[in-house]
Phi, psi and omega in degrees: 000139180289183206264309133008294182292313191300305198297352161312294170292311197291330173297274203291342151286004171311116153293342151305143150317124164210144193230161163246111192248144141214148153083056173072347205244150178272141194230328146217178187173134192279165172352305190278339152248024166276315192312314177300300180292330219230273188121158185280005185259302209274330169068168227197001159277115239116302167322126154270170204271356171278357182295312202294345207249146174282189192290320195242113158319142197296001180245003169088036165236147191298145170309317209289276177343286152318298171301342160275358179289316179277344178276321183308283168299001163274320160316334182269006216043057162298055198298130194237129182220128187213181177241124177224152166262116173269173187243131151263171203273352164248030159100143196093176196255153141205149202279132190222133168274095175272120179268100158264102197233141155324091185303160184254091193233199183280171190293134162126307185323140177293194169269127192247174176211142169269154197209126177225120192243108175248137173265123161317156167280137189286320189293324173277340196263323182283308175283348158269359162275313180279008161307141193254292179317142179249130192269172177191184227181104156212165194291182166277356170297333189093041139236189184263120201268334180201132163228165193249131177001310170304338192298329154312331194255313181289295253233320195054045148226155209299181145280332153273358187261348179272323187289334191291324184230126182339171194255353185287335196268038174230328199291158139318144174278007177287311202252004158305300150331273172338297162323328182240029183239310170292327184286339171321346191261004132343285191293335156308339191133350197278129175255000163206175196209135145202161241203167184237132153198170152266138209218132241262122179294163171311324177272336203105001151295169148220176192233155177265155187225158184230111171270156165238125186235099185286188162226143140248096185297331181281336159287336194093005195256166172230117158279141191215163171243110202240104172243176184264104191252043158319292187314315174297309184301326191270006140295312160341283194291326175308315194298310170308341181278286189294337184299331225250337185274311166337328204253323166333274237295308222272314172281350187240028190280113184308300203306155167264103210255164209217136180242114174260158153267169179328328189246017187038069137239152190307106188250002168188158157217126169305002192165147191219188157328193182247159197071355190261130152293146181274340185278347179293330171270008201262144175095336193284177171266170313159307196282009188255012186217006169252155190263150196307319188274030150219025171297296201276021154263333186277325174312331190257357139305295164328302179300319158300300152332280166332309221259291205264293184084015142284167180271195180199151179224113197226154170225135203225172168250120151245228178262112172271185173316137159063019177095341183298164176265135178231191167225131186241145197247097191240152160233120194232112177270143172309144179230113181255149172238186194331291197240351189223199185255103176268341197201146176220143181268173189200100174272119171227118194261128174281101204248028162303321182281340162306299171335279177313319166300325157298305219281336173270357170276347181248359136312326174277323175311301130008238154019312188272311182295321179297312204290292205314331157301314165304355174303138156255027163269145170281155194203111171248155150220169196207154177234143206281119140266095175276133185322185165302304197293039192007060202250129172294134181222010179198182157215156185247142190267139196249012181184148142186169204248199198291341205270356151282004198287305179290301203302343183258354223008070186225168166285195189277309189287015160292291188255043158290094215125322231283166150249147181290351144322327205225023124298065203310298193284026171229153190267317187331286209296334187269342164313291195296317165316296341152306185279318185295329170291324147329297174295320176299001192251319194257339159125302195276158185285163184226156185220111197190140184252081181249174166238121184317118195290153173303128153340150146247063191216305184250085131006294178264037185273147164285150176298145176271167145228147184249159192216104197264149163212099188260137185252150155271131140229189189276136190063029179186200169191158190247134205222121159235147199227138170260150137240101159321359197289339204271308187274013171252012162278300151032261169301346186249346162276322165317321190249015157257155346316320208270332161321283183337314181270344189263352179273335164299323153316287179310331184289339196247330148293312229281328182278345187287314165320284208281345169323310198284344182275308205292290164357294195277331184296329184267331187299345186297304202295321199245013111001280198271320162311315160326314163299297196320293186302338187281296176335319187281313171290331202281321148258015171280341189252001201312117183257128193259111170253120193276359179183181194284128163125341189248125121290122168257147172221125187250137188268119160282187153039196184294159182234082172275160176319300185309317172266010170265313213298333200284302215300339191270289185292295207290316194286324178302322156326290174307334178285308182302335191269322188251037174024055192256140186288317176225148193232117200260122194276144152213123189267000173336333203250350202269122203286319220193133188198142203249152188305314176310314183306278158357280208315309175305320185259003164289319207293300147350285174316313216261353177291279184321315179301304182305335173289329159115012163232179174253127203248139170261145221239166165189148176064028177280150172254170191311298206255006154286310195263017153257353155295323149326268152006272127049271211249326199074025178269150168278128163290007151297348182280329172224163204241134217225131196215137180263353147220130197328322154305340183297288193308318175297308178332317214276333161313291195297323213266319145309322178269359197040046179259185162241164188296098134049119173267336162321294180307298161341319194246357168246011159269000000 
């Protein structure tokens, strides 16, 4: 038999379908693919394979199109293996896997091409349609040679538009390095792989895929398993995120988080002292850092807790800064495992300074209470009562103290409760209503001093007067009340005193006035005496120089210390100014003279000697020279004459002057 025959019988005995196309059209085909394609009435030489194809591929490409696309390049020597829809010959479809390759025939021969057509297995083919995983087929160039229904339901492009373009240009472009750094490992020896990327959707997401990837090196192929792990990375990552804000949180938490076991013994703590390692503390008990007298308080938490799988709450003195004691506020939550409470956390906050803050807010409140009690101003608070329309329209008193109790003239536990509406018999309490709706309205504090109308129940009580001071606070206002009647009875006497003192005042410049006029009239007056005595002395002293060298000073009237001590400054003067040798006293005028007096014209006398002259006395009378006498003055210091001529002569007659003729002729 030729070689001709067998390959003959072996071509009609293919159980594979196999056809000879040339220029697209079948030029032969064995038994198994007229059986497939065609049937034995209509038969299949001729045919082209698009005749054999519906108008559209299941991805929504025309047949025609496509099928000259695979024909072209296996003509070019391509081998081309693909997935097709075929039409069967009594109706309906089948999905068939076709291989197209170029025969090798003699030189001159047209192209001829072989077309080997298997119709998938349906049961395997149902079970790649229904894979939630996306299987595939792709070459070693790195692009995708077959893909499954699913790469459609995850990605939303076609199966021809992921075949169409290398497969790389799909990965993130992040992870594309990496991605061919794993497949690199192929060419080592490795034959299966796996690997992670993102990978690009159709809208312009991406998704993440977790690949398996085999090689069949003798196909020439890579089979892969592609699934879709978004959802597991962005829970990863959602974990890593909280794990990672959890543990911020767990370390940067100010407070001291504390993790126990079953046995208070310490299995973490987020922070310690400063200098302390926190792993030095991992193992100790709860109870090596609480003071003894609060051990049966963290126990019956702890037990609680552990027991119940509720929280607890305890606040203890424990180990403060520097080795000290503090108070700390702990919470302590349940930690569940499988089935119990295996662990509790214990959030433990240092409230020493709260404390100390409590205990001094509740000293000052103390404090506060006491003075406001101890007031003697009345002190209310009050809370805002509102209407139907939620209009404030009253208030109820929530406090005060004894001394508002009297001003309202109610007990205390009367008016606590009370609303100021329904406190009929104090004028006070409707005054005051009237001002506090006032202050809630307008917002601002108020301050006023009014006087309180007369009962008409007591006519005769006197008007009070009062000094309101209203605060707004929340939901309410603060009342402080005065009674003012004692100091504006005070002021009102204080200002007729002060009316009193001021027509006494006037009344009394007005005499100031005339004092000060009767005043300046008399200095005017003693002014003018004043001249008139110095005028008077001035001719009570009169110094006369009768020739050159003689001073006369004739003395009148009384000679008192004042006219001698002046008789004394004037003759000295006149001597020292005319150098006159005798100064001649005459005392002819002088009615009456007392031992001081003497004393002065002894002095007088011994003064004009140290001066270099000599004074002569004239006109001493009896009771001038028994004044003398007297005193014990020596009468030798001066020369003494009875009448004033004597003393000029005796003058002219020591000096060698001769007298005058003029004198002469008035003697």
């Amino acid at each position: 038999m030729s070689h001709r025959d067998l390959y003959r019988a072996a071509f009609e005995a293919a159980e594979d379908p196999l056809l000879l196309l040339e220029n697209g059209r079948v030029i032969d085909a064995n038994p198994s693919a007229v059986r497939l394609l065609a049937g034995p009435t209509e038969g299949l030489l001729g045919r082209e394979l698009t005749g054999l194809s519906p108008l559209l591929q299941p991805d929504g490409h025309a047949s025609a199109e496509g099928l000259k696309q695979r024909i072209d390049a296996a003509s070019r020597g391509e081998p081309q293996r693909f997935r097709w829809l075929y039409r069967r010959p009594g109706g309906g479809y089948i999905q068939a896997d076709t291989q197209l390759a170029r025969l090798t025939l003699t030189e001159g021969s047209g192209t001829i091409l072989r077309a080997v057509v298997r119709e998938e297995d349906k049961e395997q083919r149902r079970l790649y349609a229904l894979a939630v995983d996306m299987l595939g087929i792709a070459t070693l160039d790195g692009r995708f040679r077959e893909l499954s229904p699913s790469w459609e339901r995850t990605l939303g492009f076609s199966r021809q538009e992921l075949m169409d373009r290398p497969y790389v240009e799909f990965i993130h472009p992040e992870d594309r390095a990496r991605t061919l750094s794993e497949t690199d490992t192929f060419s080592t020896g490795a034959q299966t792989l796996t690997y992670e990327n993102r990978f690009l959707c159709k809208d312009g997401s991406y998704r993440w895929l977790e690949w398996n990837a085999m090689l069949a090196l003798d196909e020439g192929l890579v089979y892969f398993v592609a699934r879709d792990v978004t959802r597991r990375k962005s829970a990863e990552l959602a974990l890593r995120e909280s794990e990672e804000k959890l543990r911020a949180l767990y370390e940067g938490i100010p407070h001291i988080l504390t993790v126990a076991d079953k046995d208070a013994r310490i299995v973490s703590v987020n922070r310690t002292a400063p200098g302390v390692d926190p792993e030095s503390l991992v193992g100790r008990s709860l109870y090596d850092f609480t003071s003894p007298e609060y051990h049966a308080t963290v126990k019956e938490a702890l037990e609680t807790v552990l027991r119940t799988g509720d929280r607890a709450h305890y606040e203890v003195v424990g180990v403060g800064v520097n080795g000290g004691r503090a108070w700390y506020a702990n919470h302590v939550s349940p930690i569940r495992g499988a089935d119990e409470v295996t662990n509790v956390l214990i959030v433990a906050e240092n409230i020493t300074e709260r404390r100390r803050a409590e205990e001094l807010r509740r000293e000052s409140e103390a404090r506060f209470h006491a003075a406001v009690e101890a007031s003697m101003d009345a002190f209310l608070t009050m809370r805002c009562r509102r209407d139907e329309r939620e209009e404030i329209a009253d208030f109820v008193i929530t406090g005060l103290n004894a001394r508002a109790a009297a001003m309202l003239s109610m007990q205390r536990e009367q008016l606590l409760g009370q609303r100021l509406s329904e406190i009929e018999h104090s004028v006070e309490a409707a005054v005051l209503l009237e001002k506090c709706l006032r202050v809630i309205r307008r917002g601002t504090p108020l301050a006023e001093e009014i006087l309180l109308a007369t009962p008409p129940t007591e006519p005769s009580r006197p008007g009070v007067w009062v000094h309101h001071q209203v605060v707004p606070i929340q939901d309410g206002v603060a009342v402080t009340l005065r009674d003012t009647t004692d100091r504006k009875r005070l002021e009102d006497q204080l200002r007729q005193s002060i009316e009193r003192l001021e027509a006494y005042a006037e009344e009394l410049e007005g005499k100031n006035r005339m004092l000060a006029e009767e005043n300046a009239e008399r200095e005017r007056t003693a002014s003018v005496l004043r001249q008139q005595q110095e005028a008077i002395r001035a001719l009570s002293t009169p110094i006369i120089q009768a020739w050159e060298g003689v001073l006369v000073l004739p003395i009148i009237g009384a000679l008192d210390s004042a006219r001698a001590t002046q008789i004394m400054e004037k003759l000295l003067g006149e001597v020292v100014r005319t150098q006159a040798h005798f100064a001649v006293l005459d005392l002819t005028g002088v009615e009456d003279v007392d031992a001081p007096t003497v004393d002065h014209l002894l002095q007088v006398a011994r003064a004009t000697s140290l001066l270099g002259s000599r004074c002569l006395i004239s006109g001493i009378s009896p009771r001038v020279a028994q004044a003398i006498v007297e005193l014990g003055s020596d009468a030798r210091t001066f020369e003494t004459f009875g009448e004033l001529e004597d003393a000029l002569r005796h003058a002219l007659r020591v000096s060698g002057t001769r007298l005058p003729k003029v004198q002469r002729r008035a003697r």
